[in-house]
VORO-954850 format. One record per atom (N, C-alpha, C): residue number from 1; residue in one letter; atom name; x, y, z. Coordinates in nm, 2 decimals, decimal comma, m for minus. Example, Ala and Ser with C-alpha at 12.3 -4.5 7.8 and 13.67 -1.06 7.14 Angstrom:
BEGIN
{1; 'A'; 'N'; {1,32; m0,57; 0,78}}
{1; 'A'; 'CA'; {1,23; m0,45; 0,78}}
{1; 'A'; 'C'; {1,32; m0,33; 0,78}}
{2; 'S'; 'N'; {1,28; m0,22; 0,71}}
{2; 'S'; 'CA'; {1,37; m0,11; 0,71}}
{2; 'S'; 'C'; {1,29; 0,00; 0,79}}
END
This chain:
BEGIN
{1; 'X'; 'N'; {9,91; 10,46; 12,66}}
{1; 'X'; 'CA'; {9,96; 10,41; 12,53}}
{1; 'X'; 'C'; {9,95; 10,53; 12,43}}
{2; 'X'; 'N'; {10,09; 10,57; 12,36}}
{2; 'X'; 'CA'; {10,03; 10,69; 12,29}}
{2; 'X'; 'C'; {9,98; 10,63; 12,15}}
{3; 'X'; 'N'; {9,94; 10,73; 12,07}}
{3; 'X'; 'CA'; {9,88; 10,69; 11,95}}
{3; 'X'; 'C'; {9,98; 10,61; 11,85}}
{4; 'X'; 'N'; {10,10; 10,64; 11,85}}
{4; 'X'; 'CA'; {10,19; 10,61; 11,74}}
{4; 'X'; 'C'; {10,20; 10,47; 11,78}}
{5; 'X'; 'N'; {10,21; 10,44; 11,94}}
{5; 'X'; 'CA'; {10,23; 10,26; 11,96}}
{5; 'X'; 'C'; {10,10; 10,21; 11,95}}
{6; 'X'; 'N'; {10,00; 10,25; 11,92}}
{6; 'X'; 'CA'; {9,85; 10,18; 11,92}}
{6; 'X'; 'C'; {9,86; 10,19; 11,78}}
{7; 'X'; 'N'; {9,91; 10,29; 11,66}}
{7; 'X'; 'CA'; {9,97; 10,24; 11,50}}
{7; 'X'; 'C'; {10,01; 10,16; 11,46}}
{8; 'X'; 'N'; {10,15; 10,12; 11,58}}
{8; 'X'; 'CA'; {10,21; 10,05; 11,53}}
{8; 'X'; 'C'; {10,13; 9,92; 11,56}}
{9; 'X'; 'N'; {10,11; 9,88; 11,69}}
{9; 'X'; 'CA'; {10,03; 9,76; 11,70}}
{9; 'X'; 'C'; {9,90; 9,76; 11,62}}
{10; 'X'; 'N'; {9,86; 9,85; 11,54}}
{10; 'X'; 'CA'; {9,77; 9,79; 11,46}}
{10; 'X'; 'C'; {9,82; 9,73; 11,29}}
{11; 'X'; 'N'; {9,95; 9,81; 11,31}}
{11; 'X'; 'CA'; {10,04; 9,75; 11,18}}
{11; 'X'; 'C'; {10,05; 9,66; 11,19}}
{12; 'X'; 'N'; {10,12; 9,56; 11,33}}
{12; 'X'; 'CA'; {10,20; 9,47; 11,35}}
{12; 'X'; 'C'; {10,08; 9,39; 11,33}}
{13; 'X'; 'N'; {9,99; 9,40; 11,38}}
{13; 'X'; 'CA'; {9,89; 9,34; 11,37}}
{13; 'X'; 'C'; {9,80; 9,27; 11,26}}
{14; 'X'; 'N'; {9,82; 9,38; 11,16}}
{14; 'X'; 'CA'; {9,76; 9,34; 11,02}}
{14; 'X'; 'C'; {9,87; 9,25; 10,95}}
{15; 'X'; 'N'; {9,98; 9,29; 10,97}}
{15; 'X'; 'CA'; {10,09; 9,23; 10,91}}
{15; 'X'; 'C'; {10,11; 9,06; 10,98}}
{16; 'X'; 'N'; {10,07; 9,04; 11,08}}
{16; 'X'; 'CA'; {10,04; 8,93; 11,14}}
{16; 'X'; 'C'; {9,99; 8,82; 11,07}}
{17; 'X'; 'N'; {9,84; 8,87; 11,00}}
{17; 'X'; 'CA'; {9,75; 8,85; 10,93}}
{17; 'X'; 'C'; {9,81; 8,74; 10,78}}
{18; 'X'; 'N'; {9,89; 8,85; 10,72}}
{18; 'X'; 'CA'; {9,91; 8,85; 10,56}}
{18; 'X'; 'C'; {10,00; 8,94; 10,57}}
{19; 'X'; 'N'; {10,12; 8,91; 10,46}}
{19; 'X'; 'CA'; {10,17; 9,00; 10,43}}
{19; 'X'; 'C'; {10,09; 9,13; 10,34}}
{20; 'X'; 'N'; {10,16; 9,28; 10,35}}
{20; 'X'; 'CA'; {10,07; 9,41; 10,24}}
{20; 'X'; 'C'; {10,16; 9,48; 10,21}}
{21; 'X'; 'N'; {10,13; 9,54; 10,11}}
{21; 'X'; 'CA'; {10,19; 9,67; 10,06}}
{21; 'X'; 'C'; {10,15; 9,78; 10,10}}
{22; 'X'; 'N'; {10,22; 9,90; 10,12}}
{22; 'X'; 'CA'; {10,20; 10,04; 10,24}}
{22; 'X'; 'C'; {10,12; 10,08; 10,21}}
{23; 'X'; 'N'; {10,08; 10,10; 10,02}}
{23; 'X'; 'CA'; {9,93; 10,20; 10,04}}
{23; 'X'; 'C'; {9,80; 10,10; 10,13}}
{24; 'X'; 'N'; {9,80; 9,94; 10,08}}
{24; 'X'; 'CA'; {9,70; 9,89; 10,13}}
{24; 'X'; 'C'; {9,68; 9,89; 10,33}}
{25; 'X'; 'N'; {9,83; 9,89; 10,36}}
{25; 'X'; 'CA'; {9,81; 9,95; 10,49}}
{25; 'X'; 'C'; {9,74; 10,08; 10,52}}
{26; 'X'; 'N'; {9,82; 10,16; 10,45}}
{26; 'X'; 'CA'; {9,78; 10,32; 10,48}}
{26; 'X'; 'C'; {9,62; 10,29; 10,44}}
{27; 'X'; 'N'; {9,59; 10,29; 10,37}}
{27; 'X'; 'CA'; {9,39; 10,26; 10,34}}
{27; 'X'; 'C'; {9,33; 10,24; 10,44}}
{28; 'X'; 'N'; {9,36; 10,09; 10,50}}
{28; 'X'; 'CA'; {9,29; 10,04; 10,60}}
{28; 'X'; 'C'; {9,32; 10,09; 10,74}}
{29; 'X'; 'N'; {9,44; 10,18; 10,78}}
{29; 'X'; 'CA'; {9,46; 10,26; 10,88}}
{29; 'X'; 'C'; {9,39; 10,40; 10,89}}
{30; 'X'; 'N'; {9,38; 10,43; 10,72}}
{30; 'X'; 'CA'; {9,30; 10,57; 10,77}}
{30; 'X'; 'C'; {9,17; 10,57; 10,79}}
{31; 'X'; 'N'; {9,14; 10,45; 10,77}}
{31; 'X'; 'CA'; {8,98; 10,44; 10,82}}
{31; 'X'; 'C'; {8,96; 10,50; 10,94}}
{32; 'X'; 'N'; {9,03; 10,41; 11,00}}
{32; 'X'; 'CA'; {9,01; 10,39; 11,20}}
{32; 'X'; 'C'; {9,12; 10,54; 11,21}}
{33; 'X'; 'N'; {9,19; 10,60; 11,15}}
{33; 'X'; 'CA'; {9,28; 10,72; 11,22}}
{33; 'X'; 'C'; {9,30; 10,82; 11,11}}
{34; 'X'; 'N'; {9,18; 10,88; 11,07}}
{34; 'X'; 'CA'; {9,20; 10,94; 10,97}}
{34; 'X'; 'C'; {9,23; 11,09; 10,96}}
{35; 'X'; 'N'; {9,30; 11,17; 11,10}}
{35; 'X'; 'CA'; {9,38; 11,25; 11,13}}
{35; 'X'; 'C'; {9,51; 11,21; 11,11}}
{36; 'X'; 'N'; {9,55; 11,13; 11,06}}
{36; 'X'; 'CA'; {9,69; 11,08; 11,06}}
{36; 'X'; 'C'; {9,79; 11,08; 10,93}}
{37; 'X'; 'N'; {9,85; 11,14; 10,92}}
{37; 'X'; 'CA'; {9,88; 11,21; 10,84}}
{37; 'X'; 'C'; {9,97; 11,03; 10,76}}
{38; 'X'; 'N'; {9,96; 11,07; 10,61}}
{38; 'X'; 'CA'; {10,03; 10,93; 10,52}}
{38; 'X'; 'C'; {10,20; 10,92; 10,57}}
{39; 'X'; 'N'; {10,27; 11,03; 10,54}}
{39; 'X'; 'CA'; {10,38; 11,02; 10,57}}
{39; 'X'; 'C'; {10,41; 10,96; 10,72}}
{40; 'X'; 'N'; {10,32; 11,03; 10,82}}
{40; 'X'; 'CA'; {10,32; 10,94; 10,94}}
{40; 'X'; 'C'; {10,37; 10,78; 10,95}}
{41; 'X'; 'N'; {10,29; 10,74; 10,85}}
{41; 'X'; 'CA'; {10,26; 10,59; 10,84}}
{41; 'X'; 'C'; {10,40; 10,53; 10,76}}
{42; 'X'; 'N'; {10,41; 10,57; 10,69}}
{42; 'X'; 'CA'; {10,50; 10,52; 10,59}}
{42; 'X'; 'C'; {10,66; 10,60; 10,68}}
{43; 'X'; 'N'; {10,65; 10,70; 10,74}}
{43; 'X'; 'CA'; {10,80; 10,67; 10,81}}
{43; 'X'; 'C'; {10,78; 10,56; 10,95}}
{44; 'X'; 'N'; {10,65; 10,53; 11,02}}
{44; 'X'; 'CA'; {10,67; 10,38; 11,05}}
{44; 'X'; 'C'; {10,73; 10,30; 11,02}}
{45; 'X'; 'N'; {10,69; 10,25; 10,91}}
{45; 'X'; 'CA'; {10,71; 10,16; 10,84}}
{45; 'X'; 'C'; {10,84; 10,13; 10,84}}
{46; 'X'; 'N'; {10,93; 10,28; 10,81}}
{46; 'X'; 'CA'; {11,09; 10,24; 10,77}}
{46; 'X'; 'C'; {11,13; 10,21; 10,88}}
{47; 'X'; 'N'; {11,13; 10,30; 11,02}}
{47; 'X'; 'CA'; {11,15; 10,32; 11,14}}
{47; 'X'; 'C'; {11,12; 10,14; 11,20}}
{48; 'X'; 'N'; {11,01; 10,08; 11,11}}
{48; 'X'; 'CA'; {10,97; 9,91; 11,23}}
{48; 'X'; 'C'; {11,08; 9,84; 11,10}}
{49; 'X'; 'N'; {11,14; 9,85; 11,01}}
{49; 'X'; 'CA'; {11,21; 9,79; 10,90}}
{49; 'X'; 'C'; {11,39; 9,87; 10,99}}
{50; 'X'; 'N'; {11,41; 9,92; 10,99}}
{50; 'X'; 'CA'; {11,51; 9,91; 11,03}}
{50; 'X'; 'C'; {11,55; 9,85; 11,20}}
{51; 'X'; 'N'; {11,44; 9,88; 11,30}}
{51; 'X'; 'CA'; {11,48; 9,81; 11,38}}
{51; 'X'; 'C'; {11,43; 9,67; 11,40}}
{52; 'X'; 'N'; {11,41; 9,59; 11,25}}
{52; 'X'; 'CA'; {11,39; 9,47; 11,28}}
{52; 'X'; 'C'; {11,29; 9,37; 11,30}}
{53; 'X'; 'N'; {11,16; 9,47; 11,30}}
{53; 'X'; 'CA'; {11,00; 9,43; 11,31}}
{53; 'X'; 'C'; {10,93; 9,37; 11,15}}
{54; 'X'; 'N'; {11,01; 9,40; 11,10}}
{54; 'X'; 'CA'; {10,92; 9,41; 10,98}}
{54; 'X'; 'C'; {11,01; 9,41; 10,89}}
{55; 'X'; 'N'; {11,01; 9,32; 10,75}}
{55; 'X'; 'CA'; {11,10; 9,32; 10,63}}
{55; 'X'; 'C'; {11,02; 9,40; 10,51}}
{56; 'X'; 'N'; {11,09; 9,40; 10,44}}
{56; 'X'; 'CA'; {10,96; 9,45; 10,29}}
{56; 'X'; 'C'; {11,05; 9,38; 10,17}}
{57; 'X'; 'N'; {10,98; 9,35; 10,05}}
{57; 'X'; 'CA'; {11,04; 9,29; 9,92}}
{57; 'X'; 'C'; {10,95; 9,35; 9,83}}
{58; 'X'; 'N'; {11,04; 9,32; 9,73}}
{58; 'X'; 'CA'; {10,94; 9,37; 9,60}}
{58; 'X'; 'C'; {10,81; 9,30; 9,52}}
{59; 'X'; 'N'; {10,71; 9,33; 9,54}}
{59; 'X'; 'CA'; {10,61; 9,24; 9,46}}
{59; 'X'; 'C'; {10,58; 9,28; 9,32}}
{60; 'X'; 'N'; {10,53; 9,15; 9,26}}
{60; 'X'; 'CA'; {10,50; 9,21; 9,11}}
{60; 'X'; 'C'; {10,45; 9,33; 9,06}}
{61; 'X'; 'N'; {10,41; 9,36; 8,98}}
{61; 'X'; 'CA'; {10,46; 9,50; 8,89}}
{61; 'X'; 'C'; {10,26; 9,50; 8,89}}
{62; 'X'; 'N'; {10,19; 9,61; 8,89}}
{62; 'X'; 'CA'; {10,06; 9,59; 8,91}}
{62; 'X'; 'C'; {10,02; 9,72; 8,81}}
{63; 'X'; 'N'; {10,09; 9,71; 8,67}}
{63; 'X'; 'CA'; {9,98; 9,83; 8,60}}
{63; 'X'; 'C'; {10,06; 9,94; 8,62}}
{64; 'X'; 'N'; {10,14; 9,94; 8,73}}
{64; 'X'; 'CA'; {10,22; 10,12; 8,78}}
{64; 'X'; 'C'; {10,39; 10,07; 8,83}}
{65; 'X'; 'N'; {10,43; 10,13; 8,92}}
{65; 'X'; 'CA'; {10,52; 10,09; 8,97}}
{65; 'X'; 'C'; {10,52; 9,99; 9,06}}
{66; 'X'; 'N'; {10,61; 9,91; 9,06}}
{66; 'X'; 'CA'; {10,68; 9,80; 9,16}}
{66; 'X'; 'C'; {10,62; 9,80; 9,31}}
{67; 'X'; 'N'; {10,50; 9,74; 9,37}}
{67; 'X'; 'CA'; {10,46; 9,71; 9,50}}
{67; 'X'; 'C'; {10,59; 9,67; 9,59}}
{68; 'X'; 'N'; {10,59; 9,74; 9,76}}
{68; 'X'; 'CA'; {10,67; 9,71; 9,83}}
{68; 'X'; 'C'; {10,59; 9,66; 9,92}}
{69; 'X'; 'N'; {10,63; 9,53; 9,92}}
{69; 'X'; 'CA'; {10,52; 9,50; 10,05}}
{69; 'X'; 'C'; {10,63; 9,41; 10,15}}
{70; 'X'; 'N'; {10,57; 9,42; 10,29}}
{70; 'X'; 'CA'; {10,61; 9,40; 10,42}}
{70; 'X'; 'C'; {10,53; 9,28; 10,47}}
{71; 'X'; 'N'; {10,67; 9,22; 10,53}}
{71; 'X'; 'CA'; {10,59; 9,12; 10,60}}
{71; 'X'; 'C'; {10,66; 9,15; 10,80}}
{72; 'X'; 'N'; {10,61; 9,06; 10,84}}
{72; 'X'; 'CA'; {10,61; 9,03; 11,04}}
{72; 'X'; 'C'; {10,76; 8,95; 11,01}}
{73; 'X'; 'N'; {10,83; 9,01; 11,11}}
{73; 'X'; 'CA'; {10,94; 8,91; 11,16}}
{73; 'X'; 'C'; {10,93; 8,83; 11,31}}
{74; 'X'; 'N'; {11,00; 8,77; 11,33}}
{74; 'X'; 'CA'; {10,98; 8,69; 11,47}}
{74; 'X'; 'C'; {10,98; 8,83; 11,64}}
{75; 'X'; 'N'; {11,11; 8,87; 11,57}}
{75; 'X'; 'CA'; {11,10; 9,03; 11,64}}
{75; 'X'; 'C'; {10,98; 9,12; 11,61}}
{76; 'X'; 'N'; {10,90; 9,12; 11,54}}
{76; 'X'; 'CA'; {10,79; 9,21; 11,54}}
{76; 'X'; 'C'; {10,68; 9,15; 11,57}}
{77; 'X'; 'N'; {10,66; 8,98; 11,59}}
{77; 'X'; 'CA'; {10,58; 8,95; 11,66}}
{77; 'X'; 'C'; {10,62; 8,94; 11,81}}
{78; 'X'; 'N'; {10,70; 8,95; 11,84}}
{78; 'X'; 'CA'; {10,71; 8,95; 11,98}}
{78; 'X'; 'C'; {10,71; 9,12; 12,02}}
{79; 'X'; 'N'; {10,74; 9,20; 11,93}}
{79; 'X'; 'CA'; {10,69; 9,35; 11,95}}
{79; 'X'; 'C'; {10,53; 9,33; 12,00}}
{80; 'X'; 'N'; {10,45; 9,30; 11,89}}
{80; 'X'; 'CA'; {10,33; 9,28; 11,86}}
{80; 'X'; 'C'; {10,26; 9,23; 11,99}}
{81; 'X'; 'N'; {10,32; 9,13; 12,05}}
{81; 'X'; 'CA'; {10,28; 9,08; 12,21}}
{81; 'X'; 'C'; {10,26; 9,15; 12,33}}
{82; 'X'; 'N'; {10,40; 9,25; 12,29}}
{82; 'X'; 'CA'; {10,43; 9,33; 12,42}}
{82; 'X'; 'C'; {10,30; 9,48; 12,43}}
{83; 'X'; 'N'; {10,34; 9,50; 12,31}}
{83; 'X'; 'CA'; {10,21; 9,62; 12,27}}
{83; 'X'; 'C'; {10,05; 9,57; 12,32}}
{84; 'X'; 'N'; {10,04; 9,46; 12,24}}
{84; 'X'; 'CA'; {9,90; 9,40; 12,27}}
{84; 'X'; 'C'; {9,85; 9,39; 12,41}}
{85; 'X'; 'N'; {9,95; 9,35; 12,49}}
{85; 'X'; 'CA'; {9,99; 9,34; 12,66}}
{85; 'X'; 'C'; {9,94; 9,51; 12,67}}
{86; 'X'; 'N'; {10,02; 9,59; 12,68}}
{86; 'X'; 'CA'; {10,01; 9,73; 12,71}}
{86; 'X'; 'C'; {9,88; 9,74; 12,67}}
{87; 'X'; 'N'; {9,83; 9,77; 12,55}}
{87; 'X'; 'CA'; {9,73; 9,80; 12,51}}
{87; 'X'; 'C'; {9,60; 9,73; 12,61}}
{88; 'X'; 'N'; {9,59; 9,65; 12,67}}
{88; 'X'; 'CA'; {9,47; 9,55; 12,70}}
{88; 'X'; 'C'; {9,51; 9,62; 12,85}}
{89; 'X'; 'N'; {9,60; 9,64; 12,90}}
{89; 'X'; 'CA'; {9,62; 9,70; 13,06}}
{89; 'X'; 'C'; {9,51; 9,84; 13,06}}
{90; 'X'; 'N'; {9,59; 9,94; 12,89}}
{90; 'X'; 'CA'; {9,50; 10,05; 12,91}}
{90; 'X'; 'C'; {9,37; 10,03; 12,92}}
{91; 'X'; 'N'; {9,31; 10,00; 12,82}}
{91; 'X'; 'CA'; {9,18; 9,95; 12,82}}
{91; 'X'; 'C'; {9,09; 9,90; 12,92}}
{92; 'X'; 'N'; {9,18; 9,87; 12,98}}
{92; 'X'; 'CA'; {9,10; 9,83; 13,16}}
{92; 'X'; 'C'; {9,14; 9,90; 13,20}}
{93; 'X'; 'N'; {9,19; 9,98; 13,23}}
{93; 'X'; 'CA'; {9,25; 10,05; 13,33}}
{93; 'X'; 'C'; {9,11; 10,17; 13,30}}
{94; 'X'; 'N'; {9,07; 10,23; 13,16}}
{94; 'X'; 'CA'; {9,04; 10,33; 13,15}}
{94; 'X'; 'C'; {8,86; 10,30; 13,16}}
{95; 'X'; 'N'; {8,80; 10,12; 13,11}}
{95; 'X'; 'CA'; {8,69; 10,13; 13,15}}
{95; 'X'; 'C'; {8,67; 10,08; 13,29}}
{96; 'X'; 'N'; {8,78; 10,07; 13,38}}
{96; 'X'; 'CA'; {8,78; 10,04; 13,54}}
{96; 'X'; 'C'; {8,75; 10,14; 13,57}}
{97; 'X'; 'N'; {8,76; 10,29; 13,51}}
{97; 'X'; 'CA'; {8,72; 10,41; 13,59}}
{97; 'X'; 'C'; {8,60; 10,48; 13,54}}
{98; 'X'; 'N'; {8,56; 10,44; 13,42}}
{98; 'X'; 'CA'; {8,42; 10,46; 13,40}}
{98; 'X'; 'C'; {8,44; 10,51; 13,27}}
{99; 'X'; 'N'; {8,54; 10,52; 13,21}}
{99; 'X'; 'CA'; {8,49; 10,59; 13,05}}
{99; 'X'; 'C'; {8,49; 10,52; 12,94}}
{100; 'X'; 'N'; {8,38; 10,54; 12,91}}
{100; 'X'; 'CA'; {8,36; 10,44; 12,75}}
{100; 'X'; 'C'; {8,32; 10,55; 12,66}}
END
């Protein structure tokens, strides 16, 4: 699984959750991947919004400019399945041979 589909399934994932707005994604992503560059994240984001994973709307006005926040589509939970699937194969597969 490369790093960008283990991203995204962690997006899809949070977005599962609650809908968010991209900084509050990008925050809680760079914790756990904090080589990862912002822009990385945020052209995700357009890339799972155009092919259908994910919508975004405008949320209220917070002090600054206009929040975009994203929500899961039915297509991006069923993305979210198929990843989660992959992801749980690796994971065994890699402590089936001994590395933790």
């Amino acid at each position: 699984m490369l790093k960008k589909d283990l991203i995204a399934l962690c997006l899809l994932h949070l977005l599962d959750q609650k809908d968010q707005y991209g900084y509050e994604l990008l925050h809680i992503l760079y914790e756990g991947f904090p080589d990862t560059q912002e822009s990385a994240i945020y052209a995700l984001l357009r890339e799972m919004c155009r092919n259908g994973l994910i919508q975004w709307y405008k949320g209220d006005v917070s002090g600054g400019p206009v929040r975009k926040y994203y929500r899961l589509t039915d297509t991006g939970r069923e993305k979210r399945q198929r990843l989660l699937e992959e992801w749980r194969r690796t994971r065994d597969t890699v402590l089936a041979l001994g590395v933790e």
